[in-house]
N, C-alpha and C positions, 0 to 999 in steps of 0.2 A: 802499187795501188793502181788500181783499173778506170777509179772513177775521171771521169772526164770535168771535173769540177774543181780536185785535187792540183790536176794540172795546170787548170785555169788558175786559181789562184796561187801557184807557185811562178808560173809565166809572165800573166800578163800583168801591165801595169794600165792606171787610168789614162795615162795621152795614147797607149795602144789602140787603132782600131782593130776589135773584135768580132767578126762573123761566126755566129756558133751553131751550125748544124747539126741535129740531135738527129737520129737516125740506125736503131741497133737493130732493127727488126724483132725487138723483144720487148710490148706494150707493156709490162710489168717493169724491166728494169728502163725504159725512158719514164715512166711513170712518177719511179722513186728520185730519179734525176730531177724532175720537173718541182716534183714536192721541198727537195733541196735546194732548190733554184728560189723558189718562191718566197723559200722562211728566211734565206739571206741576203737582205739586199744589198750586202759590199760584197760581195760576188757576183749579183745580178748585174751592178755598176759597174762591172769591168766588161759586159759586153754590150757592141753596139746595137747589133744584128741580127737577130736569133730565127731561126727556122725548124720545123716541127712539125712532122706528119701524123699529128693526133689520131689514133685508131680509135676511133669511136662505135657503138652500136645505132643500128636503124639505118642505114647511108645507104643509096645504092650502091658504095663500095665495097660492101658487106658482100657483092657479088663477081667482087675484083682485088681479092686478096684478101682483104680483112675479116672475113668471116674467117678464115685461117688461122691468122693474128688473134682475135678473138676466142676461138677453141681453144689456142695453146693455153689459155688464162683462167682463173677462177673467175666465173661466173661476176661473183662480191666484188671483182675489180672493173666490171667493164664500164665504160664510161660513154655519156652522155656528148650530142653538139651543145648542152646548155653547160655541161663541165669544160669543154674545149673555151668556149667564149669566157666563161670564168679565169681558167690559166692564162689564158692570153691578155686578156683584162687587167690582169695583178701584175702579169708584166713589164705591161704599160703604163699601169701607173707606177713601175718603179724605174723608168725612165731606158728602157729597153723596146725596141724597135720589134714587136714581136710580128711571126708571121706563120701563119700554115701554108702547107702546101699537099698536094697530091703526089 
C-alpha cells in the first residue's frame, strides 16, 4: 500500500510527535490524501504538524511551476486560494497544526 495515511496509522501512536509533509508533485493524488485527511479525524489526531504546497489556480505561481502542476490535471479539479483556506481550516479545527508553504 502506497498511501502515506496507511502508514500513518499503522505507525504512529497519539504521545508520537508527528511532522507530516505532503508533497508528491502530483495535485490530484495530494488532493485525494487531503480529502482522506479531512473525513478522519482519528488519523488527523495523530498528527502534530502538517505541511502542504496547495497548487492552486490564479497565483502568480501559476508562473513558477504550477501552471505545469495544473495542465497535468482535469480542468474540474483545479482548485481555488478560497478552497486552500478551507482545507487548512478543517484542519485546524481538528486540532492539527496546519501550514502551507512555497
Amino acid at each position: 500500500m502506497r498511501n502515506p495515511l496507511v502508514h500513518l496509522r499503522a505507525l504512529a501512536r497519539p504521545e508520537d510527535f508527528v511532522v507530516f509533509k505532503l508533497d508528491v508533485d502530483s495535485p490530484s493524488i495530494e488532493l485525494a490524501i487531503i480529502e482522506q485527511l479531512v473525513a478522519d479525524r482519528s488519523t488527523a489526531s495523530l498528527i502534530d504538524d502538517f505541511y502542504w504546497e496547495h497548487v492552486v489556480k490564479n497565483t502568480p505561481m501559476d508562473h513558477f511551476g504550477w501552471g505545469h502542476d495544473l495542465r497535468r490535471m482535469p480542468t474540474s479539479q483545479h482548485q481555488t486560494v478560497a478552497d486552500s483556506y478551507n482545507y487548512f481550516g478543517r484542519l485546524r479545527s481538528m486540532g492539527v497544526r496546519a501550514h502551507s508553504w512555497v
